[in-house]
N, C-alpha and C positions, 0 to 999 in steps of 0.2 A: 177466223184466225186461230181459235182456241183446235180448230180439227189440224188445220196445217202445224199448228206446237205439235201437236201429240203421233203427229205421224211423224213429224221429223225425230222427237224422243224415240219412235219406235224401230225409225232407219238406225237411228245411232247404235242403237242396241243389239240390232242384227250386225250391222260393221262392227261393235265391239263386242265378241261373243267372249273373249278371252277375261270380261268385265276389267280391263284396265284402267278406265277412269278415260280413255282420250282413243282416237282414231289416226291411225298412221296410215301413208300413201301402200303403203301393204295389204291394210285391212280394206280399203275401199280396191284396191287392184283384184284382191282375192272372191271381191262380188262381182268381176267380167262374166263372166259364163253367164250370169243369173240376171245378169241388168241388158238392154238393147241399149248400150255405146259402148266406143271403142275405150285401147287404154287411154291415147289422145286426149278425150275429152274428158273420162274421169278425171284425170294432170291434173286437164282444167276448171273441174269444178272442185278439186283439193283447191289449188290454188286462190281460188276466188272464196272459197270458204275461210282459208288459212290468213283470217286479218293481219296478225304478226308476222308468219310468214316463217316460225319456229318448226315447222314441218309436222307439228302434234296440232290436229283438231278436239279442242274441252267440246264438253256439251253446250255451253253457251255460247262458243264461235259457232258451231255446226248448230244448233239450233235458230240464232239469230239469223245468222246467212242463209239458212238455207228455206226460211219466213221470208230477210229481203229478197232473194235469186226469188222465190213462188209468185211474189208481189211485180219484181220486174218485169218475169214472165208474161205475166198477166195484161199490163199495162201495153208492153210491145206487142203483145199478142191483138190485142183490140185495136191499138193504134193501127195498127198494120192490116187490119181487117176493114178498118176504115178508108183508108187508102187504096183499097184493092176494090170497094165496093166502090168508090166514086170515079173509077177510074171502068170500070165494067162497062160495055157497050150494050145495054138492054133495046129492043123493038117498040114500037110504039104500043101494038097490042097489051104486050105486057104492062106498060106504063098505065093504060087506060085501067087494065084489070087491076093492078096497083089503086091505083087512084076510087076507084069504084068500093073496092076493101076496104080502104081505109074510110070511105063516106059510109060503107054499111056498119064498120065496128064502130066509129065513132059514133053512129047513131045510138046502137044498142048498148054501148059498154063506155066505160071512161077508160080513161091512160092505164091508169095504175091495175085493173081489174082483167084488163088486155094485156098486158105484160105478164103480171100472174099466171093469166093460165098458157100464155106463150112458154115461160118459163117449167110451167106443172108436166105441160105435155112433153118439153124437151130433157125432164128429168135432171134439171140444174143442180136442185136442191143436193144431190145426189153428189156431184159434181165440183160446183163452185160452194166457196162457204161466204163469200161477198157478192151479191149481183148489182151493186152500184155502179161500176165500170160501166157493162154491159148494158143498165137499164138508161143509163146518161147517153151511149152512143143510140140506145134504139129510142129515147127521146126526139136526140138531134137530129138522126135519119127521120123521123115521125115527121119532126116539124119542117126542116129545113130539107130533105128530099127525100120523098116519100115513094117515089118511083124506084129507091134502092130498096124501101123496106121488105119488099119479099124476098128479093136476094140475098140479105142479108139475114133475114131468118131461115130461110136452106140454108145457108152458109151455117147458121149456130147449130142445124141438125145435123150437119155434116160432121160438123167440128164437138160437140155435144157425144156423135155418137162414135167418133176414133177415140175423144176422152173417154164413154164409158169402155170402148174397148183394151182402150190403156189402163182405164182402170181396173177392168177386168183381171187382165194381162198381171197389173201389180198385185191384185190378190192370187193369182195363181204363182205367182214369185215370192209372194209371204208366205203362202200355203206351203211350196217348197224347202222356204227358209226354216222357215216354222217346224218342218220333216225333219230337216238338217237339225236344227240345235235339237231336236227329241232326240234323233241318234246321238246324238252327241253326249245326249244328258244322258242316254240309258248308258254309251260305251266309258261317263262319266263313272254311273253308277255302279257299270258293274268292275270297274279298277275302282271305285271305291269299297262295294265287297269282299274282291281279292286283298286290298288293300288291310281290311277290319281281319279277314279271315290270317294272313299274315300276321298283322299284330299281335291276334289271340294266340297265333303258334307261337311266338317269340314270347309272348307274357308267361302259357304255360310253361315254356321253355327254361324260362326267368324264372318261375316262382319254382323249376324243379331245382333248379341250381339253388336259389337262396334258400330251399326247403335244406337241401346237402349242407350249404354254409353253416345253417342253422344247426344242423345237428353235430355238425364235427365242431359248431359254435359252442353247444351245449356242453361236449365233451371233453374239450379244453376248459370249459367253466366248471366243470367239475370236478377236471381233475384237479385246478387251481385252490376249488373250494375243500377237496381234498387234504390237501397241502396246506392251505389256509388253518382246518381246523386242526394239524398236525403240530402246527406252528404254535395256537392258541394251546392246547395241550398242554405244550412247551414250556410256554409263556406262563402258564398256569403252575405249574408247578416250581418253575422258579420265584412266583408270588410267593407261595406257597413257604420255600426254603428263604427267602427272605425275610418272611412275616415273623419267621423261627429263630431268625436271625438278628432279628429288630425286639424281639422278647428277650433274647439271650441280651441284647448289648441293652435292653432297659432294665435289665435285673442285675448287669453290670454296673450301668448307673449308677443305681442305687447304692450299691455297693462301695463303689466311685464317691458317691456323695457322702456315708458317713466317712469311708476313710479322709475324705477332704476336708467333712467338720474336724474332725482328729488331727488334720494335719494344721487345720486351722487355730484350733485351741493350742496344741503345741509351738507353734512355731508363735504366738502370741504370749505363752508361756516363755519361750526364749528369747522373745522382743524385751520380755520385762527385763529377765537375767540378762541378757546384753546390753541393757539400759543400765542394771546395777554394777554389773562389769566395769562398764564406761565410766562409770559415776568416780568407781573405786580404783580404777585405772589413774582417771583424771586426780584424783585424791593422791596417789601414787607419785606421779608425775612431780606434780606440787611440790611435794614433799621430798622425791627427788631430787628437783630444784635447787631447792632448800640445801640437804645436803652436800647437792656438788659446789653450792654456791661456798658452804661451811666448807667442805674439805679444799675447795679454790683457796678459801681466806685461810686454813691452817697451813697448807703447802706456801703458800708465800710468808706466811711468818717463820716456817721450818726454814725457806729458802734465806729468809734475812739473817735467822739467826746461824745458818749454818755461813753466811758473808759476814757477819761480822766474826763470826769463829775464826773462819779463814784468813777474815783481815786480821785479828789478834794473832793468830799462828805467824804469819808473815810477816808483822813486826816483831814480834819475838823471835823470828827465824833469823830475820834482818839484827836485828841488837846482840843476838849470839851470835850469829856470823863476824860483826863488826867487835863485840869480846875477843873471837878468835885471832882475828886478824891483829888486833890490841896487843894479844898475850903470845903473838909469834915475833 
């Protein structure tokens, strides 16, 4: 069973040469030439291999299937061989000679030791990788009609030696295949050298071009850097008159600062005198006061006395009038 896995692994691999991972009704059509069946019957062993029915055979449909389909094979193949041997019209002679065989091997040999070398000499091992089928029907023929049994071992030389010619035949179809995927691999390899030799001309290619970017890179970096320290220069020397400039206004300062104590003590000097100003202002005021309050109180006594002047004037004006008037 383990040979039938590894040949079917090995079918699979010729139908996938493309290493796809799965086998399409393409890839098994495209082994016509190289296989004995039609398109017809490949269909039909896609089909019977294709469980799902997805139209892609994995390795594990095409491998399972194609273990059962060898197994089925197998089973019809002997079933069928038994049906054909009991159905065979054999002579008497032959029966006798049958029978006569079978007394001398059973003399000399048992079952199992008789089968073996039936087996050894038909080059099975070669062949079948289970003889359990085969050793169960040449039992049953042994025991139950024994007059088949030589027919039926011509039959297995028969059939034995179209197998090893098939199998002949499949290794000169690997041997082929085997041709094939080598060309394949060399006309891989050598579009893969084209391919590397390609590259190399485009890398060259590549590295002359970014060699050029690089240097017209460089030239623009330096002319930048040019300009850059044309800049700092610059920059520097406006430090420079700044620095000159920042001495000048700290020596100004300074300058700034006693005039400021000076304007400080002054103007605290004229806080006092504008304090005593104030003082003597207010003094002033008061006093003022005072005054207009006095010359308020002497203008109304000037004012009384000059109303009572007036009022005397006016009686007197009145008492001479009233004389006049008397003495007309």
């Amino acid at each position: 069973e383990l040979t039938v896995l590894g040949k079917a692994q090995e079918f699979f691999q010729i139908c996938d040469l493309e290493g796809k991972g799965f086998v399409t009704r393409q890839d098994m059509q495209r082994l016509h030439p190289e296989l004995p069946l039609s398109l017809e019957e490949l269909e039909k062993v896609f089909v019977t291999l294709d469980a799902d029915g997805n139209g892609l055979l994995t390795p594990k449909e095409f491998i399972t299937g194609f273990g059962e389909f060898w197994k089925a094979f197998w089973k019809c193949f002997l079933f069928s061989a038994l049906f054909m041997f009991c159905t065979l019209h054999i002579n008497q002679e032959e029966f006798c000679l049958s029978i006569r065989h079978e007394e001398t091997m059973s003399g000399d040999e048992d079952e199992e030791v008789q089968f073996s070398k039936l087996m050894d000499r038909l080059g099975a091992s070669k062949v079948l990788d289970d003889e359990t089928d085969v050793k169960q029907l040449w039992l049953q023929l042994r025991k139950e009609e024994p007059h088949l049994l030589s027919n039926f071992e011509e039959f297995l030389v028969r059939i034995f030696f179209q197998l090893r010619e098939a199998d002949n035949e499949k290794n000169e179809l690997e041997c082929a295949l085997k041709k094939k995927i080598a060309a394949y691999d060399e006309e891989i390899q050598h579009l893969y050298e084209e391919m590397e030799q390609q590259i190399k001309k485009e890398k060259e290619q590549f590295l002359l071009k970014d060699a050029e970017r690089f240097q017209s890179h460089s030239r623009e970096l330096e002319c930048k850097l040019l300009s850059k320290e044309q800049e700092l220069e610059q920059l520097v020397q406006n430090q420079k008159r700044l620095e000159h400039q920042c001495t000048q206004l700290l020596s100004g300062k300074e300058e700034t600062k006693v005039e400021n104590t000076k304007l400080k003590l002054t103007n605290q000097e004229l806080l006092r005198d504008l304090e005593r100003t104030s003082h003597e202002l207010s003094l002033a005021q008061q006093q003022l006061q005072v005054l207009q309050e006095e010359a308020s109180r002497l203008h109304e006594e000037k004012e009384m006395e000059v109303y009572q002047v007036t009022e005397t004037l006016q009686r007197e004006k009145s008492g001479l009038l009233k004389q006049l008037d008397f003495l007309r």
